[in-house]
N, C-alpha and C positions, 0 to 999 in steps of 0.2 A: 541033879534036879535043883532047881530054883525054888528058895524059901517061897514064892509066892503061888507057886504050882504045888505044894504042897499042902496049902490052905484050903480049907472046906468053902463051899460058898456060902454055907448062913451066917458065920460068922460073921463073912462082908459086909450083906446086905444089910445084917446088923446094926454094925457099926455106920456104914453109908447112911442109913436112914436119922443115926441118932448126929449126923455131923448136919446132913439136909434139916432138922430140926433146932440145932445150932445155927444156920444161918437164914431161917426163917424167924428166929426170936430175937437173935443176933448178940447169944449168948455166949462172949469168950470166954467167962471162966468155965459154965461147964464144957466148949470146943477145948479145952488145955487138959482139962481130965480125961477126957478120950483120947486126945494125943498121948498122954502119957501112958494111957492102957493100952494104946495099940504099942508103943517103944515097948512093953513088957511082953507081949505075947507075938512083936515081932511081925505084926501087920504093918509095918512104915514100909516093910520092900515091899507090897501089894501095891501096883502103880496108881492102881483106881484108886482104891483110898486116900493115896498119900497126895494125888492131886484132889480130893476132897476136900482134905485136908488143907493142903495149900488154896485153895478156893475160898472156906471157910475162915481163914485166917484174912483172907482180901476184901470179902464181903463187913468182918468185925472189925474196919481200921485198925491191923497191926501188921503191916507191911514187913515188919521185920518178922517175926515168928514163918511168916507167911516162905520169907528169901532161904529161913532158916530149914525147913523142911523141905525145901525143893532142893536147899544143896544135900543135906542128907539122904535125897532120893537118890539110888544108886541106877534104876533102869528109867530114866525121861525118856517119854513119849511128847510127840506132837502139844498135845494137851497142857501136859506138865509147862512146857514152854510159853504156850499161849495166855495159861492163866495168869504166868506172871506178869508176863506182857501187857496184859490187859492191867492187871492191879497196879504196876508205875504207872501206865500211861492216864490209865481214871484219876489216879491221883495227879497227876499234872505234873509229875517225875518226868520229863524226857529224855534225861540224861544218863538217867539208869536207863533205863526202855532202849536208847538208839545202842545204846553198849549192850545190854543183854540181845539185841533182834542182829547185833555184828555175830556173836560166837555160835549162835542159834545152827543147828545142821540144816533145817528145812523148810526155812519159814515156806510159808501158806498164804492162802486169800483170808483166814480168818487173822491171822499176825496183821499185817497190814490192814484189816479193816478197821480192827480195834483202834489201831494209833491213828489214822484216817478220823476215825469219829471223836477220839477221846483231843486230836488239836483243835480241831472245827469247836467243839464244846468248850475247852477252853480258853476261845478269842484268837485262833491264831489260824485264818484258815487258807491264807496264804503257803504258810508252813504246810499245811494239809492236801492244799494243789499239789506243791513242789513234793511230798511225799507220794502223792498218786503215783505223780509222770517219773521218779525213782524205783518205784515197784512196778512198774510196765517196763522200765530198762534192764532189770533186773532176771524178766521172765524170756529177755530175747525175743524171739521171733513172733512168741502166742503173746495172748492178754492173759494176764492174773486179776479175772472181774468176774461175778458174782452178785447176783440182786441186792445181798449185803453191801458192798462193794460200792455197787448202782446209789443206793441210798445214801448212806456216809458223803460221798462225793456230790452229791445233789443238793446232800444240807451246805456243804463247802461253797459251793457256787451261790446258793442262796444267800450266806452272807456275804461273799461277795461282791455279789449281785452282778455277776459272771455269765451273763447271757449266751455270748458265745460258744463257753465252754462248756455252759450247761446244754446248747442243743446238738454239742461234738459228741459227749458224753451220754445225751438220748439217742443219736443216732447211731454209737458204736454198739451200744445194749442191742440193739433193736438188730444190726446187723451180726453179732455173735450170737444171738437169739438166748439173750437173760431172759427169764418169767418174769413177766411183770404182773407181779400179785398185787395187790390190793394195798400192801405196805409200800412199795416202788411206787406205783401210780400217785398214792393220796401225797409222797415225797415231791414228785414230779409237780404236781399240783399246787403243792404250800408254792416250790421253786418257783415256776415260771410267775406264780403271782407277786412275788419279791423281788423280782427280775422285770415287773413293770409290764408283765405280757399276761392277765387273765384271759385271753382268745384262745393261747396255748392250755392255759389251765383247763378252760371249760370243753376244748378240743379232745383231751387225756380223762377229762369227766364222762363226757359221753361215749368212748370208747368201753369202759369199764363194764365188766360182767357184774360185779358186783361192788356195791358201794354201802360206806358205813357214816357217820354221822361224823366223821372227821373229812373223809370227802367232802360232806356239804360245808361243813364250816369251811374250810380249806378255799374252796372258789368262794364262797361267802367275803373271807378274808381278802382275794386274789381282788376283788369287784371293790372291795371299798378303799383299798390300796391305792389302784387306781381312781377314785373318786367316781367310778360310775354306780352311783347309790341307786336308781333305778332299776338296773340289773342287779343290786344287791338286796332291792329290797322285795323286786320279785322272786329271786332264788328263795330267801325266808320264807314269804307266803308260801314255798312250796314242799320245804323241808317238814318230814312228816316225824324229826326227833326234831325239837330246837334245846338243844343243853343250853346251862351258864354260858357255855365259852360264844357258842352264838349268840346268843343275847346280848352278853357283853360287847362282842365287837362291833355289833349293830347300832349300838349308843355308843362308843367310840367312833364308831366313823361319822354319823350324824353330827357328835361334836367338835371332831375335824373339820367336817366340811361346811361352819357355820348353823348348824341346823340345830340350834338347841332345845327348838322347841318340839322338835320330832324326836329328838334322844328322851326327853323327860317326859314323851307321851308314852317312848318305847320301853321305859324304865317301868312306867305304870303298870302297862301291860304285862311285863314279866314277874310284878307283884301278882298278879290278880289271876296268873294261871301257876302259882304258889314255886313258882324261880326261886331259891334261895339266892341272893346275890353274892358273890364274892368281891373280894377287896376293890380289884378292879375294875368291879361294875360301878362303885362307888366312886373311883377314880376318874369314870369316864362322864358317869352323871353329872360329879360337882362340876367337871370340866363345862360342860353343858352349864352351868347354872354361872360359871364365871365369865364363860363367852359373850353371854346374853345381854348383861350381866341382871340376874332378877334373886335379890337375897335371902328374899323370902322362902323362894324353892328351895334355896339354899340350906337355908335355915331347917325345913321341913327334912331335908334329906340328912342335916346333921343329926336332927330329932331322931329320925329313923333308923341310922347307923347304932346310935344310941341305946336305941330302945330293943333292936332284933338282933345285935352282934354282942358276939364274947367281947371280953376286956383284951383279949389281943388284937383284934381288931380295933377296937380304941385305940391302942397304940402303934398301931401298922405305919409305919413310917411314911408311906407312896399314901396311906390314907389321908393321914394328920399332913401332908406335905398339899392334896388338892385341896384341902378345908382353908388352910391360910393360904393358899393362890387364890380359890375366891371369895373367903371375907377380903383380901386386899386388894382386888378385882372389883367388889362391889361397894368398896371406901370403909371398909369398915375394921379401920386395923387394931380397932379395940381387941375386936373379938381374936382378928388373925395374932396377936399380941399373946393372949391369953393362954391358946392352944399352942404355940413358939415354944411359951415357956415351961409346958409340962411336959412336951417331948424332951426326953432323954436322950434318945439315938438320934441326935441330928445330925443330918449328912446333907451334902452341897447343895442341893435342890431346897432342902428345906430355907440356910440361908439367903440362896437365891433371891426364894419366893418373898421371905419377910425384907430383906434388903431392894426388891424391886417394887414390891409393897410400897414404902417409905417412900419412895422415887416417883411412882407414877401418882401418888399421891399427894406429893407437892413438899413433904418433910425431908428433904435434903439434909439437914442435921441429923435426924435420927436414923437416916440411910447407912451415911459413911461413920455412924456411931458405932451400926450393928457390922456391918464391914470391918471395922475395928476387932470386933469382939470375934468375928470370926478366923481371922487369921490369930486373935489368941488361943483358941482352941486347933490350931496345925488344922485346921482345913483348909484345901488346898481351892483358891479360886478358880474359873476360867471363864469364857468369853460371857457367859451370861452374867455374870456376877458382876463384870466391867461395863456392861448395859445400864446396871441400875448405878454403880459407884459414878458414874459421865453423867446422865439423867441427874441425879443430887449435886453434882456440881452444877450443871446447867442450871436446875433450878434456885442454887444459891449464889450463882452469879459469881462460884469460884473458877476464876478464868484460870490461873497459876495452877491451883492444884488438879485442875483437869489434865491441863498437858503431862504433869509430874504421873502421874495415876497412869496413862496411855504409856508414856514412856515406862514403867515400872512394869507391864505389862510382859514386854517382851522380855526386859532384863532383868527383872526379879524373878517371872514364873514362865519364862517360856513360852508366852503366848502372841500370834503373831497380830496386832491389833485387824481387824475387818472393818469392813466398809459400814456398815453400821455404828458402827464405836466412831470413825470420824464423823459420820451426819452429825453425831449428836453435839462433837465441838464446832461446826461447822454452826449449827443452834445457837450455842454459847457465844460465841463472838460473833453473831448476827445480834442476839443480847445486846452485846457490850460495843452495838456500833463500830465493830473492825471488820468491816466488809470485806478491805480489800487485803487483810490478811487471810480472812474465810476462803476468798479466793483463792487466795495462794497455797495455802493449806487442801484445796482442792486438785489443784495440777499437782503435789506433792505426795498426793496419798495413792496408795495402788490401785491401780484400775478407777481413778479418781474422776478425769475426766467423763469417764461413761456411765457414772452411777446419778442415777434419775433423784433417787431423796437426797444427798448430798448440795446438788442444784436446786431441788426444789426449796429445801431449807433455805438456802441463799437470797432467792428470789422472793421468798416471805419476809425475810431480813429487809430487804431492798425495796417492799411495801410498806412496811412499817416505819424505816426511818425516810424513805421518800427519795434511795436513790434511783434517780430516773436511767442516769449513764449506765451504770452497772446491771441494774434490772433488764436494759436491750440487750446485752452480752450473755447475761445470764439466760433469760428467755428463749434467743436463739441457740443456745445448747440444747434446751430441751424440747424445742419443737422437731432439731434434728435424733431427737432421741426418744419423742412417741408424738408423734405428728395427729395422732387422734388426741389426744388428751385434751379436753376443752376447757377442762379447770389453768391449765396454764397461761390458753388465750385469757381466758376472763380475768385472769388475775394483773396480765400485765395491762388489758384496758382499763382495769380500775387504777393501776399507776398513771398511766395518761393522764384518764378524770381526773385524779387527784390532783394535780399537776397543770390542770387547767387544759391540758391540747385534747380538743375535743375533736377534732378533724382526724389523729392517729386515734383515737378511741374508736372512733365511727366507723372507721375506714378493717379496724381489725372484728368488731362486730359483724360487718358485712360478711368477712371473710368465714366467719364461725356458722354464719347462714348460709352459705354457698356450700359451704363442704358440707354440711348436713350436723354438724357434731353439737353433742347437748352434755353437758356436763351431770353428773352423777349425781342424782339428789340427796342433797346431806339432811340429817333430823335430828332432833332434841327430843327426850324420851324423858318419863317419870313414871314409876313405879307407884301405885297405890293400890292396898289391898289384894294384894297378887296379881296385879295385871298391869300390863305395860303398858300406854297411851305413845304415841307419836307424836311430833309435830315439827312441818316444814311451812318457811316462810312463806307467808298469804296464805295458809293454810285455813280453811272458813268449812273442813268436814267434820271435826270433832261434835258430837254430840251435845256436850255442853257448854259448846263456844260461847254463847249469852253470861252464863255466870263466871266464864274463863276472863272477859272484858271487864266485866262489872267487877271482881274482885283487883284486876291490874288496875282500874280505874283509881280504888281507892288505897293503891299501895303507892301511888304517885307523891301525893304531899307527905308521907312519912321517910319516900327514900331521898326528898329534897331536903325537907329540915332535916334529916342525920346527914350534908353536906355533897349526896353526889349528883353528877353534874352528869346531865342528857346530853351524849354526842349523837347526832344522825350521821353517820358514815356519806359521804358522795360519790356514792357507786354509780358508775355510768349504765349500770344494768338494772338500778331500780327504777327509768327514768321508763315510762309505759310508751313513751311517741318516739323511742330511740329512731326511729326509722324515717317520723315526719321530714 
């Protein structure tokens, strides 16, 4: 007779309940005294327990006590095996995991599911394919798959964003005939919208016998992914739970998609029907208030974070990281300054934000100061962080250490410079009138010839100091590379005018009228009082246009006596009889 056939069953249950209460409180020392009392009355060979056991020991991070009681199990079952499995693989151990699932007698659908979910979780879900399609070689001729299975695999493709595979993968379920419960579906669901297909998502939606409020968020999510906010903002009107997490995403994607002022309408509203907000509704709001950029709101929402959140939230890193994107967003790097320097836990984003701060703000010294200071604290830069360090040089007209910095790039950290990081030398030496090294530096960089800001920089370079030659070369690049763009024509007929040939200025005019094309209207904007005012050239709609005149009238002789000097630009396009 086997010690463990021997054992009464209250005692188990016993003990079972007081280990299930151990790893609900996630109490190891008292889990070690019960381990120690079952070693004394010789419950460790009871397999149920002693995988209890080993379960409890995985759930209280100690992996080792955990390894140690499953080697002293003397009869492993299925389970005993699995638990382990599971606790390397959650822990990010894969090297124990692939060794323990080699000697294993019988792995299962649930062995494989776990290491399936536990790589996809931790970033690696390529690894997690290539695990699938090993456990399908593995089972021969049948499929080893399971709604678990289905799931696991469907988050894989999700970040991979594995379309194909993910509709192999639907189709194989569907013909083994997996159950697609409610948990498979809302998986199915998040996927295809990650996969850039919400028609799928909302197709797998209306299928559903039953749906829960992670479905609707789920196509909610799938709809603003896609930027079709419309269908996203009618799915809300109809969702009859709206949580945080919908709410949230709803002003994230508004302030994705430019709409700032519909995120902080929609932020409103989630006060006012008593939404607690979480961190990242705050994340998505400020984003909203730096897009806009309006500081005021800003300001109002910092007041509010302030005033309705614990002190961890004051110090939430992703929080304090959108607070200085839009104080430095709306120019106000006092403030973004201020809250820089009480954060403690600063990570890359935070540098980022105050280092790109400094840049778009015009303080090129103080940019590649904090750049400095960052790489003395071993953080590690990358592409964004080279955005604002190029920007600080362009605006201090360091030609030398821009290239040095670019260069440094790849040879110091690894990183491959991008097409945006040359526009911005491309900037710099349109600065410092070396046009035809800008050039050059154009053919020279990857994918160089066919990047539209690259050229367009150029060809503002080529306005500014007046070369007429190089501006038709450059021009004609980029008509072959967005032939609607009307701002291009205009620009190179205002080089003509300039330039005196009014006959090619005329002549290209004409042409902007023939094809129909009208340039993008640009505005100047000013904040007062919480409200943002517009205004575009010949503009005569503003409200208070009479005292807007009256007041510029008498700012004229004060901005002459402090020395500056009225240019009228000679634009062939403010001339109204272009056509006589």
């Amino acid at each position: 007779m086997q010690p463990s056939e021997a054992m009464s069953a209250e005692p188990v249950h016993h003990f079972a309940r007081l280990l299930s209460n151990c790893i609900r409180t996630n109490d190891l020392k008292l889990g070690r005294l019960i381990h120690s009392r079952l070693i004394k009355t010789a419950l460790t060979f009871n397999t149920f327990l002693a995988n209890r056991l080993i379960y409890m020991y995985s759930k209280c991070c100690s992996i080792e006590y955990a390894q140690q009681a499953f080697n002293e199990l003397s009869d492993k079952n299925t389970q005993s095996w699995n638990t382990m499995l599971s606790a390397y693989s959650q822990k990010g151990l894969f090297e124990k995991t692939f060794q323990m699932l080699d000697v294993m007698p019988d792995p299962n659908a649930v062995s494989y599911n776990s290491i399936i979910s536990s790589l996809t979780h931790h970033g690696f879900p390529r690894k997690a394919m290539g695990f699938f399609k090993r456990m399908q070689t593995r089972c021969g001729s049948g499929f080893l798959i399971d709604e678990f299975t289905v799931v696991s695999v469907v988050n894989t493709c999700a970040g991979l964003g594995a379309l194909n595979l993910l509709r192999e993968l639907h189709g194989l379920a569907t013909v083994i005939g997996v159950r697609f419960n409610l948990v498979v579906c809302n998986a199915l669901i998040d996927a295809y919208g990650k996969c850039g297909k919400p028609g799928y998502s909302y197709s797998i939606f209306c299928q559903m016998r039953e749906t829960d409020v992670f479905s609707w968020t789920s196509l909610l999510v799938a709809y603003i992914r896609a930027s079709r906010m419309p269908d996203a903002c009618s799915l809300f009107d109809h969702m009859l739970i709206r949580n945080v997490v919908a709410w949230t995403a709803l002003i994230t994607g508004f302030a994705q998609n430019g709409e700032g002022d519909k995120a902080l309408c929609t932020f409103k509203e989630m006060l006012e029907e008593g939404i607690v907000p979480r961190a990242s509704t705050y994340v998505g709001v400020l984003s909203s208030c730096a897009g806009i950029p309006l500081i005021e709101k800003g300001k109002q929402v910092h007041g509010h974070i302030f005033r309705c959140t614990c002190l961890i939230d004051l110090h939430n890193v992703f929080v304090v990281n959108a607070l200085v994107d839009m104080y430095s967003k709306c120019g106000d790097m006092i403030s973004a300054v201020r809250l820089f320097e009480r954060l403690d836990g600063k990570d890359r984003v935070t540098w980022n934000s105050i280092i790109n701060g400094f840049a778009q703000n015009g303080n090129g010294v103080m940019s590649l100061f904090m750049f400095e200071k960052m790489i003395e604290t071993d953080t590690t830069p990358n592409h964004v962080t080279f955005l604002g360090v190029l920007s600080a040089c362009s605006h201090c007209g360091l030609l030398p250490e821009g290239f040095q910095y670019i260069h440094s790039m790849e040879r110091k950290y690894g990183i491959v410079p991008q097409l945006d990081h040359y526009a911005i030398l491309i900037d710099l030496l349109g600065r410092k009138n070396m046009l035809g090294e800008a050039a050059d530096l154009i053919k020279r960089a990857p994918w160089g010839r066919d990047n539209i800001g690259m050229w367009g920089a150029l060809l503002g370079a080529c306005r500014v100091h007046g070369n007429l030659k190089l501006a038709r070369r450059v021009a004609k690049n980029l008509f072959e590379l967005e032939p609607d763009n009307a701002a291009r024509y205009i620009m190179l007929s205002n080089i003509y005018a300039a330039a005196g040939m009014w006959g090619d200025a005329r002549t290209l005019r004409r042409y902007i009228y023939d094809r129909g094309l009208v340039k993008e209207t640009s505005y100047s904007w000013i904040e007062i009082n919480n409200i943002r005012h517009k205004f575009i050239a010949k503009d005569k709609s503003h409200s208070q246009l009479e005292e807007i005149k009256e007041l510029l009238l008498k700012l004229v002789d004060p901005m002459k006596d402090a020395g500056y000097i009225f240019q009228i630009e000679c634009s062939y396009f403010l001339v109204d009889d272009a056509f006589c």
